[in-house]
C-alpha positions in Angstrom: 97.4 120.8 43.6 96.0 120.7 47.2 96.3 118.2 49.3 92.9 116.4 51.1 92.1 113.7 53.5 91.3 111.1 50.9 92.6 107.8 51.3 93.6 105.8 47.8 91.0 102.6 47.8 94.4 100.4 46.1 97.3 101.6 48.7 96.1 103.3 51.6 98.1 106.3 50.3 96.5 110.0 50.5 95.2 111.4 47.0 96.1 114.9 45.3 93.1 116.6 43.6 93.9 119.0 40.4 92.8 122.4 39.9 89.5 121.3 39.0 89.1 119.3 42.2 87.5 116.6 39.7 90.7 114.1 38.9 92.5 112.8 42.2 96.2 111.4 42.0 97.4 109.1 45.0 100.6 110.1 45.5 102.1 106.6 46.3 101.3 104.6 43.7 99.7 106.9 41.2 96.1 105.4 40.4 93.8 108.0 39.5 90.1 108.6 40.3 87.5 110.8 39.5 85.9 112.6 42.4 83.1 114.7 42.8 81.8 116.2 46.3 85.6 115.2 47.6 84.5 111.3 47.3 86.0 108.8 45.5 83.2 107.7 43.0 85.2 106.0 39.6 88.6 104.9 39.4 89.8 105.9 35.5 93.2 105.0 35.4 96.5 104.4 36.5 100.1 104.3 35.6 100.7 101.0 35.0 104.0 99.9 37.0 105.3 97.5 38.9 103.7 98.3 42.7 100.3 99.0 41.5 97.6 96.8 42.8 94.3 96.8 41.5 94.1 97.0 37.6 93.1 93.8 36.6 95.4 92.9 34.1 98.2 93.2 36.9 96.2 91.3 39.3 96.4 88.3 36.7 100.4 88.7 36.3 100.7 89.3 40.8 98.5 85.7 40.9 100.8 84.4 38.2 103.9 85.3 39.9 102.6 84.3 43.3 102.0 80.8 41.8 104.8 79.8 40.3 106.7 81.0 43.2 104.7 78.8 45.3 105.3 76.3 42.6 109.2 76.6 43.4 108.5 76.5 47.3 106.4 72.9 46.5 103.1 74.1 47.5 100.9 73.2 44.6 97.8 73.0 46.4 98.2 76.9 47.1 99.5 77.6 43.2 96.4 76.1 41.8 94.5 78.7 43.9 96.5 81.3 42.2 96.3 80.2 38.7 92.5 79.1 39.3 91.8 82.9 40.2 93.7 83.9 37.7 91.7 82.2 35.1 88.7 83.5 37.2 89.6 87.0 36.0 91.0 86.3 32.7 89.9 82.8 31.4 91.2 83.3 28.0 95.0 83.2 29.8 97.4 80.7 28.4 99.5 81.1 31.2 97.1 80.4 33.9 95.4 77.3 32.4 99.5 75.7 31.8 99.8 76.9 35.3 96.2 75.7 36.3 96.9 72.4 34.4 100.3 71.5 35.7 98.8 71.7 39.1 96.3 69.4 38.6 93.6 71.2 37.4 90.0 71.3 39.4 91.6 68.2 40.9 88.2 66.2 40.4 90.1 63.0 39.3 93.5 61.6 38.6 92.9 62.8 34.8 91.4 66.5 36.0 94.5 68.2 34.5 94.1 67.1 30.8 91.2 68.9 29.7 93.2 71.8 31.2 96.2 71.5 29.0 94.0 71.1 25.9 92.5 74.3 27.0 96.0 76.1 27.6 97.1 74.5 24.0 94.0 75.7 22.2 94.8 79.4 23.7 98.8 78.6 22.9 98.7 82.4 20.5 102.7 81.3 19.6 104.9 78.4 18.6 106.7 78.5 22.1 104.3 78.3 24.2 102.4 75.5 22.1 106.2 74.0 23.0 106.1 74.9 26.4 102.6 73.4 27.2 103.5 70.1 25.7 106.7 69.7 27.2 105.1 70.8 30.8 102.3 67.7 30.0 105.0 65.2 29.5 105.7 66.0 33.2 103.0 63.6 33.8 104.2 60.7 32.2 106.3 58.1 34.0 109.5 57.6 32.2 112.0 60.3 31.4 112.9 58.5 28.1 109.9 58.2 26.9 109.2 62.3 27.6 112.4 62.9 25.3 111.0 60.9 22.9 107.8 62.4 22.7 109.4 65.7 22.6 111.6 65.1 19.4 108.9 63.7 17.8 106.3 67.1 18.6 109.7 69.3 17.7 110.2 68.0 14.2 107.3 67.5 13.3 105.0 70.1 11.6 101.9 72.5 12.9 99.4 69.8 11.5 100.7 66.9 13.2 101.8 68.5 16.5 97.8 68.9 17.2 97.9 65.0 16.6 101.1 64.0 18.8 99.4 66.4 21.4 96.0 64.9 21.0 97.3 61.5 21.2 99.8 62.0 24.7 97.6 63.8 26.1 95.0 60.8 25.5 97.2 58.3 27.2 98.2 60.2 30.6 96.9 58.2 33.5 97.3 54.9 31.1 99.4 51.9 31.6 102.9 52.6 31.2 103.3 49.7 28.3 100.8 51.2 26.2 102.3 54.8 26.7 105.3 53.7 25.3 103.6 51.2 22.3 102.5 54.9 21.3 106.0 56.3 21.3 107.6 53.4 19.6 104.5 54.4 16.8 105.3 57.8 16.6 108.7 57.6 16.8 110.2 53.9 15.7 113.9 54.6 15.5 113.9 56.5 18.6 116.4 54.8 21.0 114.2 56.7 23.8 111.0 55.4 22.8 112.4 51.5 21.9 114.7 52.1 25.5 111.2 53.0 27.6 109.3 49.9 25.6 112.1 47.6 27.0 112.5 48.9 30.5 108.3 48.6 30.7 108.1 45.1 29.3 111.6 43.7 31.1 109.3 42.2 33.8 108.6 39.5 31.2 111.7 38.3 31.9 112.4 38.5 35.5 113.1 34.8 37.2 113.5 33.3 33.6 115.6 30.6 33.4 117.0 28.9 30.1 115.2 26.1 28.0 116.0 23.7 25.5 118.9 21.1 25.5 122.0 19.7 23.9 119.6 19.1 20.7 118.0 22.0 20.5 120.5 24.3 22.2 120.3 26.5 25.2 117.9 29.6 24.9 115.8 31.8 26.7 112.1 31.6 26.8 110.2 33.5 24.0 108.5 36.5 26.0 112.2 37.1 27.9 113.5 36.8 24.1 111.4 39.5 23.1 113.0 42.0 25.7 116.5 41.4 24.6 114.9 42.2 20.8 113.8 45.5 22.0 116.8 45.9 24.1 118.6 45.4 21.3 117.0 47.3 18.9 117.3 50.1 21.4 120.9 49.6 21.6 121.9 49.9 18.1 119.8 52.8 17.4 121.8 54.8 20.6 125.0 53.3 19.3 124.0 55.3 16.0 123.2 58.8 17.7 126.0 58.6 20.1 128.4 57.2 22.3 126.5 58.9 25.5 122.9 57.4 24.5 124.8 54.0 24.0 126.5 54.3 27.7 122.9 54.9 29.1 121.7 51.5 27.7 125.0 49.8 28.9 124.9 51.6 32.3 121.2 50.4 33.0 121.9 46.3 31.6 125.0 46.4 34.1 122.9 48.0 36.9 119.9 45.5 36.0 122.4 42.6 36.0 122.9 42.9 39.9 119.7 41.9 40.1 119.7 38.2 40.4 116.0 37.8 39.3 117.5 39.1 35.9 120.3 37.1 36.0 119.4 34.5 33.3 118.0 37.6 30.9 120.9 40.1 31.4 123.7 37.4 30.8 122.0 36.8 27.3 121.5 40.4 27.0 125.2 41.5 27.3 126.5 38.8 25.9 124.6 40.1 22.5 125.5 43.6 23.3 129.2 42.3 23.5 128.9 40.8 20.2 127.7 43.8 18.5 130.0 46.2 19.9 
């Protein structure tokens, strides 16, 4: 094939014609043109590898690379750009709405990457990444605990209620973090995670308590700080069930509260129970 001054539109590189002077090869990164009259007019193919730039489905996978790197480096601002253009050229892509969503969306609002996640689940083609966008969602809720929770719940549960659990999470992102976890403790009621979160979220019921009652009556605390240690407790025991490490969490975070001397009053009564219990 002979060699003319044409210049590939994709790398810069020069292009090879055939015999036939009609089908042009760029010798660098191999996309192929039809010419006529020695111009480039139509672009018909091209060997799909990894350094070639302009077929559109690559473009999609180079702007999905190039924003979860930027992901990595921080810059979200600059990954939703990517994954926005992405969607731009492909908007039926799973991968750039979960990337799209987990960057905030359009950004119009504190609550601009839901609808993006209920787009990116509704496109989910597998049961991993139906996984995968949920568990990226969760990322928005406050409370690491309560994230596992909801997790185990969505794993075990089947096809027809994971559309519930993620219809319902996704419903409470942006809400208050007591009635995020009043959902968990619903969908999962023997979770130590969920009952742990509940407690942590409603301990500020107790802070500055001090005891009432007297010699009659006896000494206890009052009944909203009671309430805590309940859920405390109830957290406890179902950890102490699972395992010795979920048990040491709950212990870890009473002893850590308990330097606290506006819990004073509530964490005394609180380990003292947990001492009795074992």
């Amino acid at each position: 094939m002979a060699k003319i001054s044409l210049i590939c539109e994709q790398c810069g590189g020069n292009i090879i014609l055939d015999d036939s002077h009609e089908i042009g090869t760029c010798e660098n990164c191999f996309a192929q043109f039809v010419v006529k009259q020695d111009q480039i007019v139509q672009k018909i193919t091209q060997n799909i590898t990894k350094h070639v730039y302009g077929y559109q489905g690559k473009d999609v996978e180079e702007l999905l690379a190039d924003g979860y790197r930027l992901l990595d480096l921080g810059d979200t601002r600059a990954a939703n750009a990517k994954f926005s253009r992405a969607i731009d050229i492909e908007p039926d892509c799973w991968s750039a709405h979960l990337g799209y969503a987990s960057t905030g969306g359009n950004r119009s609002g504190y609550l601009s990457m839901v609808p993006e996640y209920r787009r990116a689940y509704s496109l989910a083609s597998t049961e991993q990444q139906e996984i995968d966008t949920f568990v990226d969602m969760t990322g928005y809720l406050p409370d690491k605990h309560l994230r596992s929770a909801f997790v185990r719940a969505f794993n075990i549960a089947s096809s027809k209620e994971r559309v519930k659990i993620f219809n319902l999470v996704s419903g409470v992102i942006g809400c208050d973090e007591s009635e995020i976890a009043s959902l968990a403790v619903d969908l999962c009621p023997n979770d130590w995670r969920a009952l742990f979160a509940m407690a942590k979220f409603r301990q500020i019921r107790a802070r500055w308590c001090e005891l009432e009652g007297n010699f009659f009556t006896g000494k206890h605390l009052p009944k909203a700080a009671q309430e805590v240690v309940d859920i405390f407790m109830k957290a406890y025991r179902s950890a102490k069930s699972e395992n010795e490490q979920a048990k040491q969490t709950i212990i870890s975070y009473v002893n850590s509260l308990a330097q606290d001397n506006s819990y004073k009053v509530f964490t005394n009564t609180l380990l003292s129970q947990i001492q009795r219990e074992g």
